[in-house]
C-alpha positions as CSV (number, residue, x, y, z in Angstrom):
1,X,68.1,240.3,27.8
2,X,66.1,241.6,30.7
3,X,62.4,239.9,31.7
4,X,61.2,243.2,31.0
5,X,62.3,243.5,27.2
6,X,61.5,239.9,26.3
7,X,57.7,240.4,27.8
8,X,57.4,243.8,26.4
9,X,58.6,241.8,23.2
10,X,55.9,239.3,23.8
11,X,53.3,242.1,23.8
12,X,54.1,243.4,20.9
13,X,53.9,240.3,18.9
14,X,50.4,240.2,20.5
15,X,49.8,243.4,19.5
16,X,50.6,242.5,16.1
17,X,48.9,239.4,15.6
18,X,45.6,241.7,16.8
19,X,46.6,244.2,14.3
20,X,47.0,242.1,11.9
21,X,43.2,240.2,12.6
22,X,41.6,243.3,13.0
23,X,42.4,244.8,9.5
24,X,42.0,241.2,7.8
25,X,38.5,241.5,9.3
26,X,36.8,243.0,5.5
27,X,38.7,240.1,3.6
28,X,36.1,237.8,5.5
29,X,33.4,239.7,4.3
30,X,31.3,239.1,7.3
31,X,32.7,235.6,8.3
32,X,31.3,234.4,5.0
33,X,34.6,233.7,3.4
34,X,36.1,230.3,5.2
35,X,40.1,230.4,5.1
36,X,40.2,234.6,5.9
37,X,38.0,233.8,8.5
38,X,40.0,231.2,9.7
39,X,42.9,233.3,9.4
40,X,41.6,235.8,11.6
41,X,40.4,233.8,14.1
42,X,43.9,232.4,14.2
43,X,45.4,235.5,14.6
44,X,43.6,236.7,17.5
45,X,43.7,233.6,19.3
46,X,47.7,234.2,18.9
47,X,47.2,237.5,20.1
48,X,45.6,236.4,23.2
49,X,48.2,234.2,23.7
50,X,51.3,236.7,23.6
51,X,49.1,238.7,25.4
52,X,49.0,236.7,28.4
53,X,52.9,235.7,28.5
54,X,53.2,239.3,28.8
55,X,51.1,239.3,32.2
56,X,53.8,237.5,33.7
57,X,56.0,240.8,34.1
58,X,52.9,244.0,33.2
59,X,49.7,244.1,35.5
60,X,46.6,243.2,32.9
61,X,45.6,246.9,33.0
62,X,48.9,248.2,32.2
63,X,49.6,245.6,29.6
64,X,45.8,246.3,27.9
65,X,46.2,250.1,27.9
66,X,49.7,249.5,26.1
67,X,47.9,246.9,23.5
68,X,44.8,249.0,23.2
69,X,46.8,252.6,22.8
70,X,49.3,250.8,20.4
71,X,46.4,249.1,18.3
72,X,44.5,251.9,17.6
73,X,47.4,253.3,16.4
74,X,48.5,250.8,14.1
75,X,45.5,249.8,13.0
76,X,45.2,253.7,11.9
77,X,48.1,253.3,9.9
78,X,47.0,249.9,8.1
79,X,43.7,251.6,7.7
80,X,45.1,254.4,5.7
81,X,47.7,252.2,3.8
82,X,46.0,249.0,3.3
83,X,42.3,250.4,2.6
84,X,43.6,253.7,1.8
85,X,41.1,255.1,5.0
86,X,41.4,258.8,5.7
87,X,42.4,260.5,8.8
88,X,41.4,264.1,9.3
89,X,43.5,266.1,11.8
90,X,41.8,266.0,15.1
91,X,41.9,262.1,14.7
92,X,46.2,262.5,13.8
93,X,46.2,264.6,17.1
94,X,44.6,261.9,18.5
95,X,47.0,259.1,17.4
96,X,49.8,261.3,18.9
97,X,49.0,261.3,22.3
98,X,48.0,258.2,22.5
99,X,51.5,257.4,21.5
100,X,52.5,259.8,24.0
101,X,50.6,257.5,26.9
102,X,52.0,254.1,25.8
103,X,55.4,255.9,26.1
104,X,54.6,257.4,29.4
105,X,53.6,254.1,30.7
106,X,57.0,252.1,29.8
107,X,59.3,254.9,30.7
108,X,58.3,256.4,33.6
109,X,54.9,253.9,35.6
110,X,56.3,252.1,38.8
111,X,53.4,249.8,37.8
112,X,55.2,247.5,35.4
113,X,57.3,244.6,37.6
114,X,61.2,244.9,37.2
């Protein structure tokens, strides 16, 4: 497996574990609640962590577009399936080209290390 691929792959699984935090944040209700607190506290510290294996290979502004582009994106989707949040077309449009950035990055930037 190439460098590239397993950092990419080391991103994501920040991206995740961000993900992940960010839409656990109303199960803490405020930081009230200990162990979903302590969850999501967790969880972004792993984030970090993935995040900054993948700066071995991605320049930290290419590597935090990528995780910023693809969070907002997926936390849109758990949004709308976990807490059953609407999204009104101008926001869909936005999702989409987002999207359409992260791929432009990883397929065509001379940026990213190879």
């Amino acid at each position: 497996m190439s460098p590239k691929l397993i950092h990419l792959f080391y991103l994501f699984l920040g991206i995740l574990a961000e993900v992940t935090a960010t839409s656990s944040l109303p199960f803490t209700k405020e930081f009230t609640r200990l162990w979903p607190s302590v969850l999501v506290l967790g969880l972004y510290i792993l984030g970090l962590f993935f995040l900054t294996l993948s700066l071995r290979i991605f320049p930290v502004g290419i590597a935090y577009a990528i995780w910023a582009g693809l969070g907002i994106v997926l936390v849109a989707i758990f949004g709308l399936w976990w807490h059953r949040e609407k999204l009104d077309l101008v926001a869909i449009i936005g999702i989409v080209l987002i999207i359409v950035g992260v791929v432009l990055i990883n397929v065509f930037s001379k940026s990213i290390k190879h």
